[in-house]
Steps between C-alpha positions, in 0.01 A plus 500: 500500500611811366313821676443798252702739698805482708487368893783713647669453865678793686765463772695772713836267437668330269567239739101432498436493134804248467335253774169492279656504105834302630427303779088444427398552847145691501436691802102478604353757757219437688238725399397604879806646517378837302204483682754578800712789362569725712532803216119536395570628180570142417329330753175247336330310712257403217797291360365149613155578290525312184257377179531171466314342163284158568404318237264229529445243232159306401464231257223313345435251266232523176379282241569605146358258230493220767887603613630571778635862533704680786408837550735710741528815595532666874471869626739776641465757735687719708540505898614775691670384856720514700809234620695453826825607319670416194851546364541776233827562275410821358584647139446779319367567100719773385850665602312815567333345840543725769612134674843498283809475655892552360463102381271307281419172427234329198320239488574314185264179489210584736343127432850322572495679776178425657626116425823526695288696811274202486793251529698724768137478736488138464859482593445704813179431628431120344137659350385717231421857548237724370728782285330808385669784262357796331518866471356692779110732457523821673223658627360814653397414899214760474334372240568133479454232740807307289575500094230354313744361261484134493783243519735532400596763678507265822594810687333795551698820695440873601505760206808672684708218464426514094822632393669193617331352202532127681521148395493266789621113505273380834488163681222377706627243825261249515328445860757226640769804444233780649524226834847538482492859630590871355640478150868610452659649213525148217818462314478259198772377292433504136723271284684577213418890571623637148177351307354704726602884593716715333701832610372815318661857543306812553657803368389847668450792342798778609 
């Protein structure tokens, strides 16, 4: 899978950007954690609200000139709730987020990707986890109860946090991790890391 527009990654240090493009090792923040800021102009404690898109699927079975025939189909809708806590590695759409940092990282193969998070859960945790990704819907507290836009985004955020422009890579604990207690920040290992991210340089205007 190939997303129409770039996935960028910011860090403060080179050191950082290295340990994710070099070293594959994806740093995961639990999302209660900006609920918990203590600088409210960044501070969202609507972060653990999220869509999440249930499909549910119905067959049945017809007789067409004395044949059998399997009809299937199923419906979607949207749900609007909220979780315990998740795990969030967040990204960013374009190099002009007001998120960016000195270095930047891509992602190259967002599909490949999602594979190789799959097989680093499994690896960790012995079970498969529910991953969501998609941009993030930004909406006006005064006049919306959350963005009407239906999944994805997955994520819905306040309309001052817009210029961020946000793409978010989220993991949802199942409830045998929940027991376990408060979620710390995840670190995954992603093999073979250069099928993956790539180093891009940001040139500003003097």
């Amino acid at each position: 899978m190939i997303l129409p527009t770039p996935v960028y990654r910011f860090f403060s240090k080179k050191e950082h950007l290295n340990d994710l493009v070099i070293n594959g090792r994806m740093r995961f923040t639990p999302t209660s954690a900006f609920g918990e800021l203590k600088d409210m102009n960044y501070r969202d404690e609507g972060e653990n609200y999220y869509h999440f898109k249930i499909r549910e699927d119905k067959s049945h079975t017809i007789i067409v000139d004395g044949k059998e025939r399997l009809i299937e189909g199923g419906t979607v809708h949207s749900t609007y709730r909220k979780i315990d806590d998740a795990w969030a590695f967040c990204c960013s759409t374009s190099i002009v987020s007001t998120a960016r940092k000195p270095y930047s990282a891509y992602i190259k193969n967002f599909g490949r990707l999602i594979q190789k998070l799959d097989e680093a859960i499994k690896a960790k945790f012995n079970e498969k986890l529910l991953i969501m990704f998609g941009p993030v819907a930004y909406y006006d507290r005064h006049m919306d109860l959350f963005s009407e836009v239906n999944p994805p985004p997955y994520f819905s955020k306040e309309e001052k946090f817009k210029t961020d422009l946000e793409f978010r890579i989220v993991i949802v604990p199942s409830d045998k991790i929940y027991e376990s207690g408060k979620l710390d920040v995840l670190t995954l290992e992603i093999n073979e890391p250069i099928e993956i991210f790539g180093q891009t340089t940001i040139i500003d205007k003097k």
